[in-house]
C-alpha positions as CSV (number, residue, x, y, z in Angstrom):
1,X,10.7,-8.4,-5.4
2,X,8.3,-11.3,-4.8
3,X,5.6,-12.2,-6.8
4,X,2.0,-12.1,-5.6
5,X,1.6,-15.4,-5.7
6,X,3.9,-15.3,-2.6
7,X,3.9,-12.0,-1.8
8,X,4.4,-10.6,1.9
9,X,1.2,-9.7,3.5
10,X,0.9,-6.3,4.7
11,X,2.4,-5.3,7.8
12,X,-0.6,-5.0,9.4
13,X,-1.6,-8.6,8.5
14,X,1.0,-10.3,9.7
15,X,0.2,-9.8,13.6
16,X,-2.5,-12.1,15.0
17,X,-5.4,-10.4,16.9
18,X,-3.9,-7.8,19.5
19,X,-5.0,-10.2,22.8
20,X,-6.2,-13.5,22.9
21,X,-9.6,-12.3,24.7
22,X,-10.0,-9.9,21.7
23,X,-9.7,-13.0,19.2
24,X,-12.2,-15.1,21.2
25,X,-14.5,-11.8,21.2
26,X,-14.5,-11.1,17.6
27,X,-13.6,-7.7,18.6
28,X,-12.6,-6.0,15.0
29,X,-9.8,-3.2,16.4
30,X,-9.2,-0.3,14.0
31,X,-6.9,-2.1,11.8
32,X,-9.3,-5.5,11.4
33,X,-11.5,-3.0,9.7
34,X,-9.6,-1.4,7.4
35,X,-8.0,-4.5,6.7
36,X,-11.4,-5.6,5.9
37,X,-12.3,-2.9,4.3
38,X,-8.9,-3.1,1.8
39,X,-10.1,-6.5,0.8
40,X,-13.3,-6.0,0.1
41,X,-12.2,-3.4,-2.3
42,X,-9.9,-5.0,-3.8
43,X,-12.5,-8.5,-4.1
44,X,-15.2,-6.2,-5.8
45,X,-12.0,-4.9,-8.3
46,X,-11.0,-8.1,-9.5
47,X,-15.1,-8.9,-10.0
48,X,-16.0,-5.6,-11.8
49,X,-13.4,-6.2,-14.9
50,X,-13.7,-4.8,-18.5
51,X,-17.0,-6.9,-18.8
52,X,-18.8,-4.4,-17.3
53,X,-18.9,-2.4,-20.8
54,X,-21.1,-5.3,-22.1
55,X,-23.0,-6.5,-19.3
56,X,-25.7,-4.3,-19.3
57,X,-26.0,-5.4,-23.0
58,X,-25.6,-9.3,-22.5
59,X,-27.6,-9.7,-19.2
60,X,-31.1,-7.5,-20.6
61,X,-31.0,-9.2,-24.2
62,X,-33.0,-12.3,-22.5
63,X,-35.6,-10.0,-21.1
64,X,-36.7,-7.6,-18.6
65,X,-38.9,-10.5,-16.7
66,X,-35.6,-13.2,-16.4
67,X,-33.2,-10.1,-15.8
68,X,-35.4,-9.5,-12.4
69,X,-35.2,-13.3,-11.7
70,X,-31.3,-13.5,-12.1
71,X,-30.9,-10.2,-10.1
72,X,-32.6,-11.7,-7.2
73,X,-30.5,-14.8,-7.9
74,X,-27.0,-13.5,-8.4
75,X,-25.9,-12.2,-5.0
76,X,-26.5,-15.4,-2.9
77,X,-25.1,-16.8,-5.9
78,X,-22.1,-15.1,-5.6
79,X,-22.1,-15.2,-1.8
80,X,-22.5,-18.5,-1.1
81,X,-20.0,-20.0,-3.7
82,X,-16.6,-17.7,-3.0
83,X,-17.9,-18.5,1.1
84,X,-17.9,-22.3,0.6
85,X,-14.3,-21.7,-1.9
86,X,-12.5,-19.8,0.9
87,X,-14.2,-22.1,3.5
88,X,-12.2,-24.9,1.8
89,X,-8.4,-23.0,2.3
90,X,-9.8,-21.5,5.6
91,X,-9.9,-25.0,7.2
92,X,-6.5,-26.6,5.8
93,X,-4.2,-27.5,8.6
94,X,-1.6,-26.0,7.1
95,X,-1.3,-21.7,7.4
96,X,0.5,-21.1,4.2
97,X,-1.9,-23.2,1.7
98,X,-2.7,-22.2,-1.3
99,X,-5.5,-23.5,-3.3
100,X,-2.7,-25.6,-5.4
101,X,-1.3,-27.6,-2.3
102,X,-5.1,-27.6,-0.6
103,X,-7.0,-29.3,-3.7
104,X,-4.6,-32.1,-3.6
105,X,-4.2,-32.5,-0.2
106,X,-7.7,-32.8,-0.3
107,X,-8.2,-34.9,-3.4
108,X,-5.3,-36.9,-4.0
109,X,-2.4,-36.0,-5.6
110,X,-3.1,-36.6,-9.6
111,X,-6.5,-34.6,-9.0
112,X,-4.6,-32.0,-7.2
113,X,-2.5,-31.9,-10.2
114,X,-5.5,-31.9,-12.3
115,X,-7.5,-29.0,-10.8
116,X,-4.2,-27.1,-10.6
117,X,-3.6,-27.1,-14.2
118,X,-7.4,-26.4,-15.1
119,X,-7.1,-23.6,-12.5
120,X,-4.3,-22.0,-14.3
121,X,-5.7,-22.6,-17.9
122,X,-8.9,-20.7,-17.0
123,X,-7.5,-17.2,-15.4
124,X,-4.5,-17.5,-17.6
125,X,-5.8,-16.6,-20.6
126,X,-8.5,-14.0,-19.1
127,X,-4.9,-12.1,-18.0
128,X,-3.5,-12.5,-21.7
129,X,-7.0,-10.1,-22.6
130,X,-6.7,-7.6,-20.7
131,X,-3.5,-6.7,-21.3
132,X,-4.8,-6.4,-24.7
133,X,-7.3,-4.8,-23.6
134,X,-5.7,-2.1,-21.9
135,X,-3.4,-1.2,-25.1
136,X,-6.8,-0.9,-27.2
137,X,-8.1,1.1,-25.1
138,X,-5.5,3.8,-24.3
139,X,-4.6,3.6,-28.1
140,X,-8.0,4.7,-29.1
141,X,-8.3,7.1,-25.8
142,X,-4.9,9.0,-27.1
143,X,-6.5,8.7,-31.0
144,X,-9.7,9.4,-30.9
145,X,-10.4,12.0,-27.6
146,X,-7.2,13.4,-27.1
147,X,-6.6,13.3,-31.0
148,X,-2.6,12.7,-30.2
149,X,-0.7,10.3,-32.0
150,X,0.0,7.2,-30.3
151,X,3.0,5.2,-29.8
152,X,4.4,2.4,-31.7
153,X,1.8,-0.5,-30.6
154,X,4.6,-2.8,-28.9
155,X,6.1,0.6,-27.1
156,X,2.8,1.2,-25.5
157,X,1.8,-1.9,-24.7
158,X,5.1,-2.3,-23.0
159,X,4.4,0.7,-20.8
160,X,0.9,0.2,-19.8
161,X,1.9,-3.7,-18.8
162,X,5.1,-3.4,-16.9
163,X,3.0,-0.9,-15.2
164,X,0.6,-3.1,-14.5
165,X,3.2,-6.0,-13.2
166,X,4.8,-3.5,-11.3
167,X,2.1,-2.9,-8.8
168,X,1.5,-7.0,-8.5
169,X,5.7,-7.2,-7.9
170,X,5.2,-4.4,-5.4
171,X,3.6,-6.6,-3.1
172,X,-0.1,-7.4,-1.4
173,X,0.0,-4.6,0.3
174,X,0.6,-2.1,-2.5
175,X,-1.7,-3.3,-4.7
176,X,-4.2,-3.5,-2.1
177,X,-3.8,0.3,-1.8
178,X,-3.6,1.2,-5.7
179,X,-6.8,-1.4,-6.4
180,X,-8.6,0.7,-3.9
181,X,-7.4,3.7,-5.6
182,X,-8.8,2.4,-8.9
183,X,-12.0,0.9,-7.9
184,X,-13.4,4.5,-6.0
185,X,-13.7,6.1,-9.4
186,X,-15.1,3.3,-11.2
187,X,-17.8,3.2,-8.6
188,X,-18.3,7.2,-8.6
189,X,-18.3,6.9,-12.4
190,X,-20.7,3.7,-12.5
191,X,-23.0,5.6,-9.8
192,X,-22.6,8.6,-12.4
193,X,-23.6,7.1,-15.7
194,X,-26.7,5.2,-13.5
195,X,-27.9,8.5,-12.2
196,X,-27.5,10.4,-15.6
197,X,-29.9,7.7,-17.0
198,X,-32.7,8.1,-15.0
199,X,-34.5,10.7,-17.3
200,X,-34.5,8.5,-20.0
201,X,-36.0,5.4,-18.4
202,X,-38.8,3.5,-20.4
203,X,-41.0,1.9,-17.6
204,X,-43.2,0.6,-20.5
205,X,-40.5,-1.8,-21.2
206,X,-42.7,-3.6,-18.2
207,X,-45.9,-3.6,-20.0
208,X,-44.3,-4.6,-23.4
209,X,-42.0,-7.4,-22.6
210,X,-43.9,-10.4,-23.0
211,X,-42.9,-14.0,-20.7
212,X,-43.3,-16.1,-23.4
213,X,-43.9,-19.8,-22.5
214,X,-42.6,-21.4,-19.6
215,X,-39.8,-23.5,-21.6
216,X,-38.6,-19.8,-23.0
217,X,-38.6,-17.8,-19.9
218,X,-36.6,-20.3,-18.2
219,X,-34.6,-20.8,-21.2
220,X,-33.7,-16.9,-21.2
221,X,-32.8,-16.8,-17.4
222,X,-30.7,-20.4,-17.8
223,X,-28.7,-18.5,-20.8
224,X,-28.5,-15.0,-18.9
225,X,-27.1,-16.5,-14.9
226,X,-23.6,-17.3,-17.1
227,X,-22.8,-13.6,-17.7
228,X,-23.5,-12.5,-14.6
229,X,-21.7,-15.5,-12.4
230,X,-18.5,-14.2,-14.3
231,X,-19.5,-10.7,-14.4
232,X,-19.3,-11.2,-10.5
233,X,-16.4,-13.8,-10.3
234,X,-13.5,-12.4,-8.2
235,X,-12.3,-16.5,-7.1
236,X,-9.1,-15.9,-8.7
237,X,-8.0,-13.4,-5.8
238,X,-9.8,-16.0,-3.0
239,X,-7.2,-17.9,-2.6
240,X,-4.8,-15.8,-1.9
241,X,-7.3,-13.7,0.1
242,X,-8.0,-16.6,2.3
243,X,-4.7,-17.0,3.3
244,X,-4.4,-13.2,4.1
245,X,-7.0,-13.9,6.8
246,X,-5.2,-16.9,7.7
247,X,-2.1,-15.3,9.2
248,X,-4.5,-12.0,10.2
249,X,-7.2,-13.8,12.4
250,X,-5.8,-17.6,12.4
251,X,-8.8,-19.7,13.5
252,X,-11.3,-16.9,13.0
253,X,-10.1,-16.4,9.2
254,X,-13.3,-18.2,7.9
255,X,-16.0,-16.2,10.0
256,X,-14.0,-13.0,9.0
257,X,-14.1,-14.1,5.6
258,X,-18.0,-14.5,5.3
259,X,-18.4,-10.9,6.5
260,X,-15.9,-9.5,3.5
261,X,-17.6,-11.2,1.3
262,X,-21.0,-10.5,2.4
263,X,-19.9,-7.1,1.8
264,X,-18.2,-7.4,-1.2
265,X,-21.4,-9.2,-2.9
266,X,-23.5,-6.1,-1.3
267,X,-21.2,-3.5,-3.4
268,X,-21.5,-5.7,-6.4
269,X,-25.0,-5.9,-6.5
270,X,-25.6,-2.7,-5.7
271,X,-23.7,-0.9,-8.0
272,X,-22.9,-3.3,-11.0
273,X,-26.8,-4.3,-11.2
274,X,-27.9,-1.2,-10.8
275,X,-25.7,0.5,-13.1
276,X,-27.2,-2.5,-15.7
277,X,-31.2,-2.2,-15.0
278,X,-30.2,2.1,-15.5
279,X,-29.1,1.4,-19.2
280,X,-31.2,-1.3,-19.6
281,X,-34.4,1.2,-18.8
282,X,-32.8,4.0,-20.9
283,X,-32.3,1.8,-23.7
284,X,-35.0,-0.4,-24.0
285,X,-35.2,-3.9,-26.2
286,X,-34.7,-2.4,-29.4
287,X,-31.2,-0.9,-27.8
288,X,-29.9,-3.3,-26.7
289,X,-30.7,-5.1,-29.4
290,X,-28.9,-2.3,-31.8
291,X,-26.4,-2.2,-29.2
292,X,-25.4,-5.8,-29.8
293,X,-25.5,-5.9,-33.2
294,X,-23.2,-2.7,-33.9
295,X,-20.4,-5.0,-30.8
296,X,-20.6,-1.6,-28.4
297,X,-19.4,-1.4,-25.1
298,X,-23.1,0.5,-24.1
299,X,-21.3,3.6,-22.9
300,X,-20.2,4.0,-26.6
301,X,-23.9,3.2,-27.5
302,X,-25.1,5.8,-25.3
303,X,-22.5,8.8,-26.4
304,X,-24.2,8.1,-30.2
305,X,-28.1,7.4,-29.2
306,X,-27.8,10.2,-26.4
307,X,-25.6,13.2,-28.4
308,X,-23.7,13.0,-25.0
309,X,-20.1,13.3,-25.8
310,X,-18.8,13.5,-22.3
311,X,-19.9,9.9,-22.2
312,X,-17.6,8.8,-25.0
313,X,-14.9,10.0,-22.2
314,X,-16.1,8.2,-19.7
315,X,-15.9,5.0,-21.9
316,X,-12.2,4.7,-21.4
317,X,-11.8,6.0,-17.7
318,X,-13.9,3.4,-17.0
319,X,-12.6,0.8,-19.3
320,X,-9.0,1.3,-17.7
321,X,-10.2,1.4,-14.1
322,X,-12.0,-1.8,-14.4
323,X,-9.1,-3.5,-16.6
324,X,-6.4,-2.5,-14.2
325,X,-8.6,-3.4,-11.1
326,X,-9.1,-6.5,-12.4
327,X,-5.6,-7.7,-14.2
328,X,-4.8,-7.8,-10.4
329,X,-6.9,-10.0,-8.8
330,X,-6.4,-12.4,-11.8
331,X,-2.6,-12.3,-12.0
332,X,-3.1,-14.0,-8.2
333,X,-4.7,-16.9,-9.7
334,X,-2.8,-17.0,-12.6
335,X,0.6,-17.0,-11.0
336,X,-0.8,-18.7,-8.0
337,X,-1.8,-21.6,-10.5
338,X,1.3,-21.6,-12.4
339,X,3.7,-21.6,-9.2
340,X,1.8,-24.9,-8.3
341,X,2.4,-26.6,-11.8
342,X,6.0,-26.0,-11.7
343,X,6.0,-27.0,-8.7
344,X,4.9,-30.7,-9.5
345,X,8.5,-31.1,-10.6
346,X,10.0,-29.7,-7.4
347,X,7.7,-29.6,-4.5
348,X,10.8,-29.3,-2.4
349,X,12.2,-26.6,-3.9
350,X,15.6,-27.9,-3.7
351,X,16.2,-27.2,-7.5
352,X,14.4,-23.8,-7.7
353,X,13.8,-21.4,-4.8
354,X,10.8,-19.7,-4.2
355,X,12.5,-16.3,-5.0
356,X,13.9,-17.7,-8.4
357,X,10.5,-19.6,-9.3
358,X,8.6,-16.3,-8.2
359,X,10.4,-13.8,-10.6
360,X,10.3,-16.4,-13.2
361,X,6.7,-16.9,-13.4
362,X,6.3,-13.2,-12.8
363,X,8.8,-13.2,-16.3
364,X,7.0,-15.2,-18.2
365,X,3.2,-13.6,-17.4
366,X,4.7,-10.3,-19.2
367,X,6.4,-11.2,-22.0
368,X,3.5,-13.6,-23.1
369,X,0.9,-10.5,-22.2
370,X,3.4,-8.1,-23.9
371,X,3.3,-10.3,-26.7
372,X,-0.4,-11.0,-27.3
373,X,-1.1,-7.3,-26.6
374,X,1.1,-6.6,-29.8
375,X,-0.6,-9.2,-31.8
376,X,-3.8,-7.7,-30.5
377,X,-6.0,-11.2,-31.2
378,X,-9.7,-10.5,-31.5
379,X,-10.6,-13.4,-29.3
380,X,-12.0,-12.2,-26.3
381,X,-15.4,-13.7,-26.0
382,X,-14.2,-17.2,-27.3
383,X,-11.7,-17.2,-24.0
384,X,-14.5,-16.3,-22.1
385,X,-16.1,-19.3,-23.4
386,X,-13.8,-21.9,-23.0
387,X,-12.7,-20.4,-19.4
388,X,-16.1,-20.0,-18.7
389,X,-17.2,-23.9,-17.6
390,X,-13.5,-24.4,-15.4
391,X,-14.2,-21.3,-13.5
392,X,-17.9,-22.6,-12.7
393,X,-16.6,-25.8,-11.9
394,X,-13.9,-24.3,-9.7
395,X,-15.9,-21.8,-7.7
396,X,-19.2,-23.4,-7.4
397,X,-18.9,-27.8,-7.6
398,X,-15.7,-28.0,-6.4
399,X,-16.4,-26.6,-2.6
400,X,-19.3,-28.7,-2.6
401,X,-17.7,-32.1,-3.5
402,X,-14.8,-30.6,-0.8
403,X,-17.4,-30.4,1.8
404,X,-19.1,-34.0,1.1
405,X,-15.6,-35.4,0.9
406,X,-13.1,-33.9,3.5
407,X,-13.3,-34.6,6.9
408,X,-12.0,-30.9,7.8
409,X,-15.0,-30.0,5.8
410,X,-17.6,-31.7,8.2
411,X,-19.2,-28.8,10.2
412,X,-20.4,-27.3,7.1
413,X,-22.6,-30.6,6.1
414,X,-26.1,-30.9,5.8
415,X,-27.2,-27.0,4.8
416,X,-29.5,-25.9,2.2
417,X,-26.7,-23.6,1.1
418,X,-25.0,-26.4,-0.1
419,X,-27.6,-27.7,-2.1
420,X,-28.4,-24.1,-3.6
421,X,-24.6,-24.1,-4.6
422,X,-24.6,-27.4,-6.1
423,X,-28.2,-26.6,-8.4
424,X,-26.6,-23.0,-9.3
425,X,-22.9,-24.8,-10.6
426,X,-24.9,-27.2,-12.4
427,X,-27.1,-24.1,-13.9
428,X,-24.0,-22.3,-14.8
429,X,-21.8,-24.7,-16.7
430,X,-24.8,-26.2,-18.3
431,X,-25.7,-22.5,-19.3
432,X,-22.1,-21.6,-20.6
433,X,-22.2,-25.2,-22.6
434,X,-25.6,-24.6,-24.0
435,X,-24.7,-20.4,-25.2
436,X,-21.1,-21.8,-26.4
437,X,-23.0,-25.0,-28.9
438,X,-25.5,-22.1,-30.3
């Protein structure tokens, strides 16, 4: 029962390309595709999380002028940072690389060690929330719409979280196929609530939204690119991903990899944006601004302001599609990060086998979720926070320093992607810095 972490890849993924001429080709056979199409899926789960019940709210509070420049901004954003992250495990020597052995191999080993540990200490804690979030959210499901009595607090959360963990100890392959199975209905439901909307758009929001001066308009877009670079974060599960590709395509892993995550930042824009400029319309400033003040996910803003009760159901289908979808693609990094630390202490793994150190970490990531979930700590956007400027660092500086560095890194030198990357990282954590100090 292996752990994700070091979980078997699917069947399917495990054969190269079916002939050598096909490889050089880049001819995608049947099962290239909908192995490409099973990662995309799951990529644009891990991205569209629980966060997607505020982000409408966070990302049109700065404005309806610097919400158009960071929508225009966010998918080469995205893009181009998970391409130059999986570029960086696409192009270690070694097949079975994970981001823990590649940064130091790359960097030494006491940076290694270093990025390892800030690695784990950023997705870590995100995977404590949701399993928090999950038990809030079924709780008030069975209290308030189903008006049945819920189960002792630490009985449910038990349930909903082995549950959980049981589809990550199932193996890649199984939780490729139940993410997809999630993620469908979250996009039907997203592309639902966007289209229900549409009557009540406010194109005078246009006309009454003033710029402001140049030092606030920039200001506004600086403080709203942090919501949506984590809204659209799926780097925990790249890793791993990466070295999917790896053993599916070998030396064609990183081409195949820009195309799934070309994709995956098409879906993410598409849907997730325009799921957020719908409520954003319908609501207008003085919504959103309501909606912020009262802390409501906006689909619970909506069932009030709209007398739309189905609504108020759709709040947790889509809260628990997007948590589940999500705890997934995080418990990669997280495990995947704290696999590497214990491994500092036996990188041979003469005193603990894989198996062994697999089920143990597995261990530890639910009783510490099972336990915080029964606690039931109100501290979700101060993780966020202090999460935030790792995972910035991570996804978006650390390619680029890679790529200066590293000699395996060479052919990807000298593009004006890399300098778009570098100027957006430095955006980001300064923006995350500047929201957290006001």
């Amino acid at each position: 029962m292996p752990s994700p972490a070091t979980a078997p890849l699917p069947r399917e993924a495990s054969r190269p390309p079916s002939t050598p001429t096909e490889a050089a080709a880049g001819t995608a056979t049947g099962t290239d595709r909908a192995f490409n199409r099973a990662w995309v899926i799951s990529l644009f789960g891990t991205a569209i999380g629980a966060g997607i019940l505020f982000l409408p709210i966070n990302a049109g509070s700065g404005g309806i002028w610097p919400l158009l420049v960071v929508t225009l901004l966010i998918g080469p954003m995205t893009y181009l940072s998970h391409r130059a992250l999986s570029r960086m495990i696409c192009s270690a020597p070694r097949a079975t690389d994970d981001i823990t052995c590649v940064v130091r191999d790359y960097f030494g080993e006491n940076a290694g060690r270093l990025v390892t540990v800030l690695y784990f200490c950023a997705i870590y804690p995100i995977v404590l929330i949701y399993g928090v979030g999950i038990t809030n959210t079924v709780e008030s499901a069975l209290t308030n719409q189903l008006h049945v009595a819920a189960p002792p607090r630490w009985l449910l959360s038990f349930v909903l979280i082995a549950l959980l963990m049981s589809v990550m100890l199932a193996g890649q392959s199984i939780m490729l196929k139940i993410t997809g199975l999630l993620v469908y209905p979250l996009i039907l439901v997203l592309l639902g609530v966007t289209l229900y909307l549409i009557p009540s758009w406010q194109f005078d929001i246009f006309t009454q939204a003033g710029t402001g001066s140049p030092r606030q308009f920039l200001m506004a877009v600086w403080l709203m690119i942090p919501t949506l670079v984590f809204a659209f974060n799926h780097s925990p599960a790249i890793s791993q991903f990466s070295l999917s590709l790896k053993s599916h395509y070998g030396q064609r892993s990183a081409e195949e990899a820009s195309r799934i995550l070309r994709s995956t930042t098409v879906l993410l824009v598409l849907f997730a944006m325009t799921f957020v400029w719908s409520c954003v319309l319908a609501l207008g400033q003085d919504g959103l601004a309501e909606a912020r003040a009262a802390n409501l996910p906006v689909l619970s803003y909506l069932a009030n302001v709209h007398d739309a009760p189905f609504i108020s159901y759709l709040g947790p289908v889509v809260a628990v599609l997007a948590i589940g979808s999500s705890f997934f693609g995080h418990y990669l990094g997280a495990a995947e990060g704290l696999c590497g630390i214990i491994r500092f202490a036996d990188p041979d793994a003469k005193r603990l086998s894989q198996r062994t150190l697999s089920l143990a970490v597995a261990a530890f990531i639910f009783v510490t979720s099972w336990l915080v979930a029964i606690i039931n700590p109100s501290i979700l956007s101060l993780i966020e926070s202090l999460a935030g400027p790792v995972i910035a660092a991570v996804l978006y500086l650390m390619p680029m320093y890679a790529i200066h560095k590293v000699e395996a890194l060479r052919p990807y030198r000298g593009r004006a992607s890399n300098v778009f990357v570098t100027i957006a990282g430095i955006v980001a954590v300064g923006g995350i810095l500047v929201g957290l100090v006001r």
